[in-house]
Structure formats: C-alpha cells, structure tokens
C-alpha positions in Angstrom: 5.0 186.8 -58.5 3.7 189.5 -60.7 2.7 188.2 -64.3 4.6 188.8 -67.2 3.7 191.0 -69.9 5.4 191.6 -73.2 5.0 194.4 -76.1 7.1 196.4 -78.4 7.0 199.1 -81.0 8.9 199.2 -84.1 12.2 202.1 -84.3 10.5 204.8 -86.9 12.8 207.5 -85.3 11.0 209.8 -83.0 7.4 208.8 -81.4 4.4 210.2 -81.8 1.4 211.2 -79.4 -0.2 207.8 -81.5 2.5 205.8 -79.8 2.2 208.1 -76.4 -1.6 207.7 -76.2 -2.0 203.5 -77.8 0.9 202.3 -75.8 3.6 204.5 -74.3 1.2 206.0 -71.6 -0.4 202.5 -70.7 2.8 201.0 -70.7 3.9 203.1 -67.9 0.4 202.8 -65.8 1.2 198.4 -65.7 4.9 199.1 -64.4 3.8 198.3 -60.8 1.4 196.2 -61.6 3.0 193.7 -63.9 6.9 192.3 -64.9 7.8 194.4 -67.7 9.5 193.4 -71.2 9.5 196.3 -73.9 11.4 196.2 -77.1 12.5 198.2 -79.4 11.4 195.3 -82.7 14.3 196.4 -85.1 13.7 192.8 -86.9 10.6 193.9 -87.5 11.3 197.5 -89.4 13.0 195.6 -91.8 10.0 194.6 -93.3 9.7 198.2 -95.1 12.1 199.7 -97.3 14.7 201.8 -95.1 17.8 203.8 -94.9 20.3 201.1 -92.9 22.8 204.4 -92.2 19.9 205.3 -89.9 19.0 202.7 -88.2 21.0 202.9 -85.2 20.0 206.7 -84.7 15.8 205.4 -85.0 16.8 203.3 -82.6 18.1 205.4 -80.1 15.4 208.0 -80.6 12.9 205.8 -79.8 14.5 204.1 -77.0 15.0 208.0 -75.9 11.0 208.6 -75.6 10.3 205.3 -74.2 12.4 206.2 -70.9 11.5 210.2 -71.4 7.9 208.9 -71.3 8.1 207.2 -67.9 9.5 203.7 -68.7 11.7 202.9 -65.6 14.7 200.8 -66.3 14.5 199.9 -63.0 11.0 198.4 -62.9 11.0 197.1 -66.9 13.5 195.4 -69.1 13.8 197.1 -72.5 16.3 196.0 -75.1 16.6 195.8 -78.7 15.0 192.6 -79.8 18.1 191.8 -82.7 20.5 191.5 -79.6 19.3 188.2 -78.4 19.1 186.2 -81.7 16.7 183.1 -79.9 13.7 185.2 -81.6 14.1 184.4 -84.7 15.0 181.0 -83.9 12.1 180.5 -82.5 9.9 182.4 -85.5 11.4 179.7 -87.7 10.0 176.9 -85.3 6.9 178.4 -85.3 6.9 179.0 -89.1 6.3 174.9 -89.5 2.7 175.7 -87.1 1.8 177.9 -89.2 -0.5 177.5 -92.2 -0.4 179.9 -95.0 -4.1 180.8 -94.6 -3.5 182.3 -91.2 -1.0 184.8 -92.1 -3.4 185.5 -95.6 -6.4 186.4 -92.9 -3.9 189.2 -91.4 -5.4 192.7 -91.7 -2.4 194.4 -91.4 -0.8 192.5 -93.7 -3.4 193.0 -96.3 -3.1 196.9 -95.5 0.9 197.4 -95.3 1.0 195.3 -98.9 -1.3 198.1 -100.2 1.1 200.5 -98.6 3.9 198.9 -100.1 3.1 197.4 -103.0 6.7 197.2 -104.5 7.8 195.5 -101.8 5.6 193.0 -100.5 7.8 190.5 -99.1 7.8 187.2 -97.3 9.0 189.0 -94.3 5.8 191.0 -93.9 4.0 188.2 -95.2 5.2 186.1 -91.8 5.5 189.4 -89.8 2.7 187.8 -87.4 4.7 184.7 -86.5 8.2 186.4 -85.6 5.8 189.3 -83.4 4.5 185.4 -81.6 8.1 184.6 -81.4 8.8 187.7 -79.8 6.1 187.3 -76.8 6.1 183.2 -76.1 10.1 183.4 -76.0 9.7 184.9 -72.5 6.2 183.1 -72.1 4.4 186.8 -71.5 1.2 186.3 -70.1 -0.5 189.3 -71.1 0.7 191.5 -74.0 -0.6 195.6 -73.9 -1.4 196.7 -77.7 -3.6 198.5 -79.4 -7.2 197.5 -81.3 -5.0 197.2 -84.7 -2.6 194.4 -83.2 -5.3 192.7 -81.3 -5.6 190.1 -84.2 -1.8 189.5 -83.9 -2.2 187.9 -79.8 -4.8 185.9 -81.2 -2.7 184.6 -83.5 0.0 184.6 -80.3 -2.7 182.0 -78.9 -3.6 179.9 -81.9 0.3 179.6 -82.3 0.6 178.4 -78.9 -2.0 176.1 -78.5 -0.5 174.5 -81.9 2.9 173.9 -80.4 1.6 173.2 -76.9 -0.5 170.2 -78.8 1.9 168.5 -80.8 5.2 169.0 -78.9 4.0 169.5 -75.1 2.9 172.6 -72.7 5.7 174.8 -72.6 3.7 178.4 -73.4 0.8 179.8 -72.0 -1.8 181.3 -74.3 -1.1 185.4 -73.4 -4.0 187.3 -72.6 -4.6 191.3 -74.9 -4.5 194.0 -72.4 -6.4 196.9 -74.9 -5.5 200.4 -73.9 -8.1 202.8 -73.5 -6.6 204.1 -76.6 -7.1 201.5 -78.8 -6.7 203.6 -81.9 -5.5 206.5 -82.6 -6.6 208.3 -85.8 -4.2 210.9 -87.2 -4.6 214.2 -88.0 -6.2 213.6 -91.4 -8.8 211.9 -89.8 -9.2 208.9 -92.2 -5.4 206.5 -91.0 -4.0 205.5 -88.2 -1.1 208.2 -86.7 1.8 207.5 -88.6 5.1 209.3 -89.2 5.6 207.9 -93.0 1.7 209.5 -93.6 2.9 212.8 -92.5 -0.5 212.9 -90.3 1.2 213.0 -86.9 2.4 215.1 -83.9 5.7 213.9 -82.7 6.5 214.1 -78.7 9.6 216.4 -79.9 7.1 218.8 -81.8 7.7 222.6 -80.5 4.2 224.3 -79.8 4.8 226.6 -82.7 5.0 222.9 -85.2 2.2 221.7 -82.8 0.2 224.5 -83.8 0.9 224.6 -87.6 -0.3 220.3 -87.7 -3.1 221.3 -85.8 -4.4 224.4 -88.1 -5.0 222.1 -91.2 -6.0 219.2 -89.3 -9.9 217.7 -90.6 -12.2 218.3 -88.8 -16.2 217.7 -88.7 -17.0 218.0 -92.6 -20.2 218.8 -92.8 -19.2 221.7 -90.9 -18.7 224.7 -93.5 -18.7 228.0 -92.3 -18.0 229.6 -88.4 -22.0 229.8 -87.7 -22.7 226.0 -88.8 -23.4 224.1 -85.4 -20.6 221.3 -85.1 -20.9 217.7 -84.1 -18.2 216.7 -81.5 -18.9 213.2 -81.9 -17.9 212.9 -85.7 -15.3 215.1 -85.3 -11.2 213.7 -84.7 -9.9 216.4 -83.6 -12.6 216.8 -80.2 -11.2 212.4 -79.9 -7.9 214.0 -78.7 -9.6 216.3 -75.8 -10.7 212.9 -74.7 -7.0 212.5 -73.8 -5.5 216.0 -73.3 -8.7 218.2 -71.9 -10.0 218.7 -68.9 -13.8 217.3 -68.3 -14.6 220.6 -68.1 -12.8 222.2 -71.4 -13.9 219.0 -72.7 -17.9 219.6 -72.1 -16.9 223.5 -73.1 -15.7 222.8 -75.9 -18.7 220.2 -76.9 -21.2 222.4 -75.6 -20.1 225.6 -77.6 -19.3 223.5 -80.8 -22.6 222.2 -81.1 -24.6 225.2 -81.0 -21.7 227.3 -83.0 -20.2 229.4 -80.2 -16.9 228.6 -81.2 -15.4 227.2 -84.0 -13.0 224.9 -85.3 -10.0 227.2 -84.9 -10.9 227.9 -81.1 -11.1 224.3 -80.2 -7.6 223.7 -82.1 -6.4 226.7 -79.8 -7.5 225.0 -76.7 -6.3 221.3 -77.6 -2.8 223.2 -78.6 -2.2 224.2 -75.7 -3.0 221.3 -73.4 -1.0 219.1 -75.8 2.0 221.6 -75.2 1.6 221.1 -71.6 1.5 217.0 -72.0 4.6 217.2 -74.2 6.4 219.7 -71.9 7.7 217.5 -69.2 8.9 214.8 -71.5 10.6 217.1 -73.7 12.3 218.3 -70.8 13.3 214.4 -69.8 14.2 213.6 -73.6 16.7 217.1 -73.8 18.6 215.2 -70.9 18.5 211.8 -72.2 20.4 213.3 -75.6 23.2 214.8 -73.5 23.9 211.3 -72.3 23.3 208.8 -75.0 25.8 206.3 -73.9 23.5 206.0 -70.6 20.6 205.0 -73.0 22.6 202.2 -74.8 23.5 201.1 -71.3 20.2 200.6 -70.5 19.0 198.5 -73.8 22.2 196.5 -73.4 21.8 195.7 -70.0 18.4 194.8 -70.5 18.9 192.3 -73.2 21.7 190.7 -70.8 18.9 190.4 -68.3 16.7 188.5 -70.3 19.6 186.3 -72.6 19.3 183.5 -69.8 15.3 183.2 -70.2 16.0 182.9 -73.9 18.0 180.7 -73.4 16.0 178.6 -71.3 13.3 178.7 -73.2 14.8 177.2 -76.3 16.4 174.7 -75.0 12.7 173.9 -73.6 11.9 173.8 -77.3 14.6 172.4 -78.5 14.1 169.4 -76.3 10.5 168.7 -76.7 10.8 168.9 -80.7 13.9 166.2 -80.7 15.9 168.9 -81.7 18.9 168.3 -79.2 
C-alpha cells in the first residue's frame, strides 16, 4: 500500500507562483508515488479578518488552480476541510495535550500576531493544534510543506507521541517531505509571497501584469547603475530562474550579470517570459475549469464523501481509548 500523505493550503482566492513553486508543483510530482489528501483549510482562514460574502468564491478559485495545476481527482482526494466536522473535534482533544508553551514557541504565530495585531485571537493562537488535527485525523504519514510550516509537523509529532502515551498508539508520528522550494521570497525581496503583501505573481496574471510586477521588483541593492557588476547569488529575482530558466539562460544570465553585460531589466525580460510560458498551460486548464464550476464542487464534495468514513473511524478510535464512549 502506498503511504499516506496529507497537506493543505488556506482559500486566499487565487494562487500564486509562491504556492505553485512551495507546494502546488510538488504536490503533483508525489501523486504516483504516495495516497493523496489535499485541502482546501477554510477553518483555518478564519483566523484573519475576512469578507464571509467571499468566502465561497476564494474557495472555488483556489480549488480551480489546484486541479488546473495538475492535481488529479482521480489519483488525490481534495475537499474542503469544514465539510467533515471530525477536525475540529479532534483539535479540541488535542487542545488538553497541549501546553501553552508550545503554541507560545510558534514562529508563525509570533509573526501573523505582528501582522495582525488587532486581531490576535485564540484561534491563531491554537492554529498549530487544529493544522495536527487536520493531518493525524487520516493518520498521514508524511505531510509535503514548505521550510515555514516545518515547525508545525513537529509539533504534528510531539502531539502525537502525547496522545499515543497517555491514551494508546492509534497515530503515527508523520514524517516533513520539504519541497525543493522551501521558501519562496516575494517580489520585494524581504517576505514570503503573499497576496495580502501585494508582493506576488498570481497563476492568472496576464504577461502584460507579469511584466509590470516584475519591472519594480528588488533586486541586488548594491547594484546602482547598468555598468555595476551584479551578484546573482544576493539577488531574488535570479532565485526564480532557479525554477523557470533553463541551465543554460540560467548560467547566461549569471555570467553576464556579474561582469555587467546585462542588466537588471534584461534579466527581468528573460524570467518574464519563461514565467509566461509556465503559467500558459494552466491558464489554459483554469479558463476551462470556470466554464464548469459545478464540475469543481463535484469534485471537493465527492472527495470529502470519500474520506467521511476514515473520519469517522478514526474518532471513534479516539473516542474509545479516551473513555469517551
């Protein structure tokens, strides 16, 4: 039997090529290899102040790049993870396990309560414990994230091993499966890609908005004027040839940059276009998937019926070894 794996990614609306190059495109290289869970983590959004008139249209958009980017319904599960309501029965269990200096060691919390700091709120305080919730309920045995959640299986583990000792083994301790994009900066060089930072490329982006994000993206700063030699390796914007270059524009474009025989606008040009080319193919998927939406909500509906019964199962697993029922 293949091994399990579980990850999702949070409905923001339309995907980026952060969520395309950190999971989307590894997500799609472990569909033979693995049996697939993805989730669209809708519990999860709610964390951060939102427009509830637009949630059901974030999550359709997203659920529209993760099939336009490759996911197979047929060879993966993906549903929406507040149709089957044993996750957050099973955050609450796992609440008790948890102490309160855990979740205060939590980079991400620490960062999204500087992001938010009107509305820091036990939800994001406890995010950690409802994201374990989300992976032990099916009893994944690997989980693909990247470097920023890579904190969050650990926790996954420790959370485990804490129920597994006082109650009895029911969940294995899931292994990280890093992608080979662990993070992905945006285009202002300094945060992660992210929509609500305005620093992203989105997989809908016309080459004509592709362009325009480019042109004012940071560069190398030390690099002032067209005949300064460049340095590729401090540089963000060379990262993404790493993903959408050829090796050869990719030792072009290092090998001209350094000794100033072309500048920053010339290397933008050249990642432009490949980045068009990426994009191209699932555009073209995506345009079809919006001319048959109800097909899509098929799909995530039919997948959470698939996995309801292992749900199921699994807390009545729970339910048992705690004395609960």
């Amino acid at each position: 039997m293949k091994k399990k794996i579980f990850s999702g990614m949070q409905p923001s609306g339309r995907l980026h090529i952060g969520n395309y190059l950190g999971a989307l495109r590894n997500w799609v290289a472990l569909l033979d290899s693995y049996d697939c869970i993805f989730c669209i983590v809708d519990y999860h959004a709610i964390t951060i102040p939102y427009d509830p008139k637009e949630m059901q249209s974030r999550i359709i958009e997203a659920a529209m790049d993760y099939i336009a980017c490759g996911l197979d319904p047929k060879r993966s599960s993906i549903f929406i993870q507040s149709e089957i309501p044993e996750h957050t029965e099973l955050a609450w269990i796992f609440s008790s396990l948890t102490p309160m200096g855990m979740l205060e060691r939590m980079t991400q919390y620490k960062e999204k309560s500087e992001q938010h700091k009107k509305n820091v709120n036990a939800g994001l305080f406890t995010y950690p414990v409802l994201q374990a919730a989300d992976i032990l309920l099916y009893k994944a045995k690997a989980v693909p994230v990247g470097e920023d959640q890579a904190q969050h299986i650990e926790f996954t583990r420790e959370i485990a091993r804490r129920f597994n000792h006082h109650y009895g083994a029911i969940f294995p301790e899931p292994e990280t499966l890093l992608s080979d994009a662990a993070r992905v900066l945006g285009l202002d060089g300094e945060h992660k890609m992210s929509k609500s930072r305005h620093n992203d490329i989105a997989l809908t982006d016309s080459p004509e908005e592709v362009w325009q994000k480019l042109s004012t993206a940071k560069t190398d700063t030390q690099r002032m004027r067209r005949s300064d030699p460049g340095r590729p390796d401090m540089c963000n914007i060379f990262s993404y040839h790493g993903f959408f270059s050829s090796n050869e524009e990719i030792q072009h474009v290092k090998t001209e940059c350094e000794k100033a025989g072309i500048g920053c606008f010339d290397c933008k040009k050249i990642l432009a276009k490949n980045i068009d080319e990426t994009l191209a193919p699932i555009q073209a998927k995506r345009t079809e998937l919006e001319n048959d939406q109800d097909a899509v909500w098929h799909v995530l509906h039919q997948g959470a019926e698939s996995l309801r019964p292992t749900a199921q199962k699994t807390m009545e697993e729970v339910r048992s070894a705690m004395g609960l029922r």
